[in-house]
C-alpha positions as CSV (number, residue, x, y, z in Angstrom):
1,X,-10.0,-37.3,-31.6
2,X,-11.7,-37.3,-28.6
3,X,-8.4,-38.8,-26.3
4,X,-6.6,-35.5,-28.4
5,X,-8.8,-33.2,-26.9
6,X,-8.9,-34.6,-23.3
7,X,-5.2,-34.5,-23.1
8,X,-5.1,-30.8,-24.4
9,X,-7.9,-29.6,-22.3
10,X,-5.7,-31.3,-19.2
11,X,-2.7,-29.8,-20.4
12,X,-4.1,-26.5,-20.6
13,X,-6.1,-26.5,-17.4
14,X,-2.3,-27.6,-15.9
15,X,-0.8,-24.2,-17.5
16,X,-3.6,-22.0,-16.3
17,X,-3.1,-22.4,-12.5
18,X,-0.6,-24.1,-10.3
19,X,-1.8,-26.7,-7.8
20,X,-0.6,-25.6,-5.0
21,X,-1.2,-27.8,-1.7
22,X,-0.9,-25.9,1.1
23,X,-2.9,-24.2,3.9
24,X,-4.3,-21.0,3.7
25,X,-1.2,-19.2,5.9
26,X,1.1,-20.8,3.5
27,X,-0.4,-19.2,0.3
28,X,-1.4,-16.0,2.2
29,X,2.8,-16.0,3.4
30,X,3.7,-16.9,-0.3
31,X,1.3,-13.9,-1.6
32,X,3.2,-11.8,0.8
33,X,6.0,-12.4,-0.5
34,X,5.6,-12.2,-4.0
35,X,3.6,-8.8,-3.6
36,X,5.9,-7.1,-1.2
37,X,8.8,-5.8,-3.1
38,X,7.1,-3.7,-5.4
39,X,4.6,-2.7,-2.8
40,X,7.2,-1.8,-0.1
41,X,8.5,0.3,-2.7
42,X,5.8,2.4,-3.4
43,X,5.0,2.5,0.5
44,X,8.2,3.9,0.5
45,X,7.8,6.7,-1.7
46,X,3.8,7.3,-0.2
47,X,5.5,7.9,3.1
48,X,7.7,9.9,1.9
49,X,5.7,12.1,0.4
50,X,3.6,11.7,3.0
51,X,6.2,13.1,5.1
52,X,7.4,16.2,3.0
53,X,5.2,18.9,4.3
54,X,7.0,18.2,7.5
55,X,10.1,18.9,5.7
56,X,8.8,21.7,4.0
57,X,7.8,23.5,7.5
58,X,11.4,23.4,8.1
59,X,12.2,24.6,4.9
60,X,10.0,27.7,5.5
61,X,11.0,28.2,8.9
62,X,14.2,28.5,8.1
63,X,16.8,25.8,9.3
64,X,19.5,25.4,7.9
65,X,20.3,22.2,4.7
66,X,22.3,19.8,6.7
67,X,19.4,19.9,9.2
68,X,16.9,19.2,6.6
69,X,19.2,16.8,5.6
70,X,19.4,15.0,9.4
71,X,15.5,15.1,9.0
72,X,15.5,13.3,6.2
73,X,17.8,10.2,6.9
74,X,15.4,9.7,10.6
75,X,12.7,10.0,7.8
76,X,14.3,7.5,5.8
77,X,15.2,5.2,9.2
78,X,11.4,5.5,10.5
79,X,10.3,4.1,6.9
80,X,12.5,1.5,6.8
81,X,12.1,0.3,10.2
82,X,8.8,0.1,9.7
83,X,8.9,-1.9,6.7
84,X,11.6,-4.2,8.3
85,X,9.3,-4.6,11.4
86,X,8.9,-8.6,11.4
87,X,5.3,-8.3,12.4
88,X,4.6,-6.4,9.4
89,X,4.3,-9.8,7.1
90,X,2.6,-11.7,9.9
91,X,0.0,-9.8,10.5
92,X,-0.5,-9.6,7.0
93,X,-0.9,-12.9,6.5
94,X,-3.7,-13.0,9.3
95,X,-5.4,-9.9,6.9
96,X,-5.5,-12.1,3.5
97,X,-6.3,-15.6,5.6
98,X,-9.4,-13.6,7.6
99,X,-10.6,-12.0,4.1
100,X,-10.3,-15.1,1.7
101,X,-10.6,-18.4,1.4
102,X,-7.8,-21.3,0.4
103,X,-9.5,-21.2,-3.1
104,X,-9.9,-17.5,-2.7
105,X,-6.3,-17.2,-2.2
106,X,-5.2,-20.1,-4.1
107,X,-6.7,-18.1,-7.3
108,X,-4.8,-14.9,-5.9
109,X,-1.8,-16.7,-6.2
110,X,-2.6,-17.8,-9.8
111,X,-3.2,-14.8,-10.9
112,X,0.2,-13.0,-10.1
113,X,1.4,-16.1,-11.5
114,X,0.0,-15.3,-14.8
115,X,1.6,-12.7,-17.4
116,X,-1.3,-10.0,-16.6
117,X,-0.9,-10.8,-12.9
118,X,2.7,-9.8,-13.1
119,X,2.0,-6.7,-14.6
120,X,-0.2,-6.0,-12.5
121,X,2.3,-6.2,-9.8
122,X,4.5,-4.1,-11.9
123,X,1.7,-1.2,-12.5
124,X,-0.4,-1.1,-9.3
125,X,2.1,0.6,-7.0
126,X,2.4,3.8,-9.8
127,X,-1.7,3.6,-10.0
128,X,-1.2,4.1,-6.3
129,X,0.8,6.2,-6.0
130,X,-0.4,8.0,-8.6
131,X,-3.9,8.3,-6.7
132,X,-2.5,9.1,-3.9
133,X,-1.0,12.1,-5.8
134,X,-4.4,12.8,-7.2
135,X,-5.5,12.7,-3.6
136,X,-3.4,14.9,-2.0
137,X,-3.6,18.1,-4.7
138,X,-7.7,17.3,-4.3
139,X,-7.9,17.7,-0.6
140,X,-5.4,20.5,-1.3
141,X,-7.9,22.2,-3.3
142,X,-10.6,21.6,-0.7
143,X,-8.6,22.2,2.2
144,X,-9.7,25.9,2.3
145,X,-13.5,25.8,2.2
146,X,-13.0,22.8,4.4
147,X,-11.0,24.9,6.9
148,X,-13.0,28.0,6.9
149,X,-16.2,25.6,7.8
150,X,-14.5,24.3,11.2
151,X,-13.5,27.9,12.2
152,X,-17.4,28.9,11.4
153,X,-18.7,25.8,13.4
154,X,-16.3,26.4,16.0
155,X,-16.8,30.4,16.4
156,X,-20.6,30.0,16.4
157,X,-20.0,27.2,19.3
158,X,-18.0,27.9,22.3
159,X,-15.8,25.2,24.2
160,X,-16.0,26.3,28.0
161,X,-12.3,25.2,28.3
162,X,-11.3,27.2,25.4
163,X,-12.5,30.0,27.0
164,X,-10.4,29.7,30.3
């Protein structure tokens, strides 16, 4: 009975995490890797957004569709090259290895590994985008007061070179 339970408790410690031996910019690269696709995406589609009132400008001044249109593909070829940029994954790397430790990141990578880690993977660029969403309609709604505060700071303080 007791050789039973040995085995099983090593046999499920093996399922729960993979032994991994490698140094910490190993993991860090393989973390990288298996968290970039559906991050990339949703940087994607925050930079985009990120990018619209821009669009929107031109919209309202007036030019014409197949401007807006030009606009948007260099849009689309700034976010791309930036997410193509081959220091982007280096550097990282560098960020996870100077934050965590090889256990630190050793559990990371188990935990993506795991069903809930790979829904989490799945789900956390919506959540983010989704706050950033939430983000940008509350400092919308802020923008105002926010605005008319710098213009009474300013007004009530005068900036020599403003004046010339």
């Amino acid at each position: 009975m007791i050789i039973r339970l040995l085995l099983l408790s090593m046999v499920l410690s093996s399922c729960a995490t993979k032994t991994y031996l490698g140094d910490e910019r190993e993991i860090a690269q393989e973390l990288v890797k298996i968290t970039s696709e559906d991050s990339n995406k949703a940087a994607k589609v925050t930079m985009k957004t990120a990018m619209s009132p821009l669009v929107q400008s031109l919209k309202d001044q007036g030019y014409e569709a197949a401007t807006i249109l030009e606009v948007n593909y260099a849009i689309d070829e700034y976010i791309n090259n930036f997410l193509s940029d081959p220091t982007l994954n280096s550097q990282i790397v560098d960020l996870y290895v100077g934050e965590f430790s090889l256990d630190e990141l050793q559990a990371i990578l188990d935990f993506y590994q795991l069903p809930v880690g790979k829904k989490t993977l799945k789900k956390l660029p919506a959540i983010m985008q989704k706050s950033a969403d939430i983000g940008f309609i509350l400092g919308q709604k802020h923008h105002g007061a926010f605005a008319e505060k710098i213009d009474e700071i300013l007004l009530k303080n005068s900036c020599e070179k403003c004046e010339e």
